[in-house]
FIMIZA-682248 format. One line per 5 residues: number of its first residue (from 1); their letters; for each residue x, y, z of N, C-alpha, C. Coordinates in steps of 0.05 Angstrom, whole numbers, padded with zeros to 5 digits, m for minus. Each point is the difference from the previous one (the first is absolute). Layout:
FIMIZA-682248
NUM) a) X/Y/Z/X/Y/Z/X/Y/Z  ...
***
This chain:
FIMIZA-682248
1) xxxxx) 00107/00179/00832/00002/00026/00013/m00008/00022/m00019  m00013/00016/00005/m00012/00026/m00013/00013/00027/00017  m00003/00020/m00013/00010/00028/00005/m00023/00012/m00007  m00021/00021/00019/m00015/00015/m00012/00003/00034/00012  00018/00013/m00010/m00011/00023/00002/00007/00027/m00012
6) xxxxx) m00001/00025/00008/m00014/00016/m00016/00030/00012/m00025  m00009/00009/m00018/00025/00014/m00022/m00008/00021/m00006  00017/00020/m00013/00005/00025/m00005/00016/00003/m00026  m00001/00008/m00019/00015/00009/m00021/00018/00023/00004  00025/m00001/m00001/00013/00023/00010/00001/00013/m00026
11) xxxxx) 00026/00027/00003/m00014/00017/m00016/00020/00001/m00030  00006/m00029/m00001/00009/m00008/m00035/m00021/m00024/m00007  m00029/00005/00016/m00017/m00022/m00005/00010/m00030/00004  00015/m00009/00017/00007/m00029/00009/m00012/m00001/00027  00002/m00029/m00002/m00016/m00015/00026/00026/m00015/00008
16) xxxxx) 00000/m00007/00023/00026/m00010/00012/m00010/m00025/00014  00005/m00025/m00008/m00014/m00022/00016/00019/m00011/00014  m00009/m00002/00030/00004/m00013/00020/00018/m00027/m00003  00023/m00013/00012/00008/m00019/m00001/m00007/m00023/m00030  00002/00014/m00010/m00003/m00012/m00030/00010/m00032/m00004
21) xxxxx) m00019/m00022/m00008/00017/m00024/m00006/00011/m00004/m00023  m00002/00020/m00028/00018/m00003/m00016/00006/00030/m00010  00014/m00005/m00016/00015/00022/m00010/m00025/00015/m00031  m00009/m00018/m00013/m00004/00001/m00027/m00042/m00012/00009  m00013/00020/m00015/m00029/00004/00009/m00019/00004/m00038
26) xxxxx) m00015/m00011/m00006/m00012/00001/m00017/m00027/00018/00011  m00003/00031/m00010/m00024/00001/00001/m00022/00020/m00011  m00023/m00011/00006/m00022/m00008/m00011/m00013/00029/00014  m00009/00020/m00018/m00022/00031/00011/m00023/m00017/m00011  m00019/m00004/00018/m00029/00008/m00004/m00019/00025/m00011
31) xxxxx) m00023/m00007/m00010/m00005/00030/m00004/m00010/00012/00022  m00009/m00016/00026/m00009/00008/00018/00017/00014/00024  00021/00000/m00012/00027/00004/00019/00013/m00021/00015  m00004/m00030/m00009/00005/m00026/00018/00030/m00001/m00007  00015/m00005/00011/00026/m00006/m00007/00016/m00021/00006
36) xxxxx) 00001/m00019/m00019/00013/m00030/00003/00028/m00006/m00004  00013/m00007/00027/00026/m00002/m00013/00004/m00034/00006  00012/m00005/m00020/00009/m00034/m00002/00035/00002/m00006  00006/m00013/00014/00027/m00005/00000/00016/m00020/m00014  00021/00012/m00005/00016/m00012/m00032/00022/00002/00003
41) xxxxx) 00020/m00034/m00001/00024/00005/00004/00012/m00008/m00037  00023/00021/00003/00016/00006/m00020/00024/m00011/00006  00005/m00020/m00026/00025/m00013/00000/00022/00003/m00023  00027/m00001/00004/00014/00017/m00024/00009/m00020/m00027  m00006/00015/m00009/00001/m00010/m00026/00022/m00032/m00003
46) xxxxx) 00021/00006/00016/00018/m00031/00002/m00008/m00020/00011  m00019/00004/00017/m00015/m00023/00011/m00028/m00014/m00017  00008/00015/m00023/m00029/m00008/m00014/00020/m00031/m00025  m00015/m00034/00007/00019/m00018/m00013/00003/00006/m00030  00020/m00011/m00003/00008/00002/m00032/m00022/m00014/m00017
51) xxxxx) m00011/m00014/00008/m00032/m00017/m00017/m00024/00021/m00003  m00004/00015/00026/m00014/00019/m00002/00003/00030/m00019  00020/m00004/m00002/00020/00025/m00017/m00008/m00008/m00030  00015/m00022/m00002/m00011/m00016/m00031/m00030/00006/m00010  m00006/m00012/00018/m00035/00000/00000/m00013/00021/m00013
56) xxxxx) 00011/00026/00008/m00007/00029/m00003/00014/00017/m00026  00026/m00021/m00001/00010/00013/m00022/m00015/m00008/m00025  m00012/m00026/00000/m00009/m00022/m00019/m00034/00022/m00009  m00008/00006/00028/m00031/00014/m00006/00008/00023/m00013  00013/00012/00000/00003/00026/m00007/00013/00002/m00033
61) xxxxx) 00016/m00022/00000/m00001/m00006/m00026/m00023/00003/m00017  m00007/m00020/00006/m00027/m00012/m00018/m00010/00024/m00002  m00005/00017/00030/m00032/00021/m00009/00013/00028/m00019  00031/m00004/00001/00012/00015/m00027/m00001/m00010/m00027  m00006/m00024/00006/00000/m00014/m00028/m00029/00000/m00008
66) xxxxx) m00017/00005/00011/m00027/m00006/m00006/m00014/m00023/00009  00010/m00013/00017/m00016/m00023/00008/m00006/00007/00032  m00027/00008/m00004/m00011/m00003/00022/m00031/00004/00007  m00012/m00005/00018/m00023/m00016/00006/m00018/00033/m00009  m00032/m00014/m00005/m00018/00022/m00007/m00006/00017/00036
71) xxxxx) m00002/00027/m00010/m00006/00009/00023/m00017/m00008/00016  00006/00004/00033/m00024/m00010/00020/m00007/00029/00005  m00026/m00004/00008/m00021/00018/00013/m00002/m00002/00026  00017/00020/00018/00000/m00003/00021/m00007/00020/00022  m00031/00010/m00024/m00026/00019/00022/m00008/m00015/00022
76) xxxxx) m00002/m00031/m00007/m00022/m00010/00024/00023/m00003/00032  00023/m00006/m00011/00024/m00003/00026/m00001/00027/00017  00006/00013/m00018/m00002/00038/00004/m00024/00005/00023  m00022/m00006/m00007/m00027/00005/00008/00003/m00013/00033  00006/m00027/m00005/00010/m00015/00026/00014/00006/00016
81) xxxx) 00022/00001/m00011/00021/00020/00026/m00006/00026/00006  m00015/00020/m00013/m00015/00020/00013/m00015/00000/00024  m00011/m00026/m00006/m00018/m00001/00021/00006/m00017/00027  00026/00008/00005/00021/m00013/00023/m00014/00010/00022
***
């Protein structure tokens, strides 16, 4: 099912979308004025497992400690998702 029609910026500059399926929207300005919204659900922090917690505590260690990987170059990704 799709929704197409017209919007208006009221006058604190918001757009008000229609029956919305989520709450939480990632998005994306074009330079052409395209506007992408992708949707993103947000989960609270207690629901995140204790392995996954570790996991993060363990990375963050290290990249305080100095151990961590040589930088990536990530113009060509950049370049790609621009061109959505």
């Amino acid at each position: 099912m799709s929704n197409n029609y017209e919007a208006k910026l009221d006058s604190k500059k918001r757009l008000t979308i229609r029956s919305p399926r989520t709450e939480y929207y990632h998005v994306t300005e074009k330079s052409d004025g395209t506007v992408i919204l992708k949707p993103r659900v947000l989960i609270h922090p207690d629901e995140i497992s204790k392995r996954s917690l570790e996991m993060m505590d363990k990375a963050v260690k290290h990249l305080k400690d100095g151990k961590a990987s040589d930088y990536v170059d990530l113009k060509e990704l950049d370049e790609l998702l621009k061109s959505e």
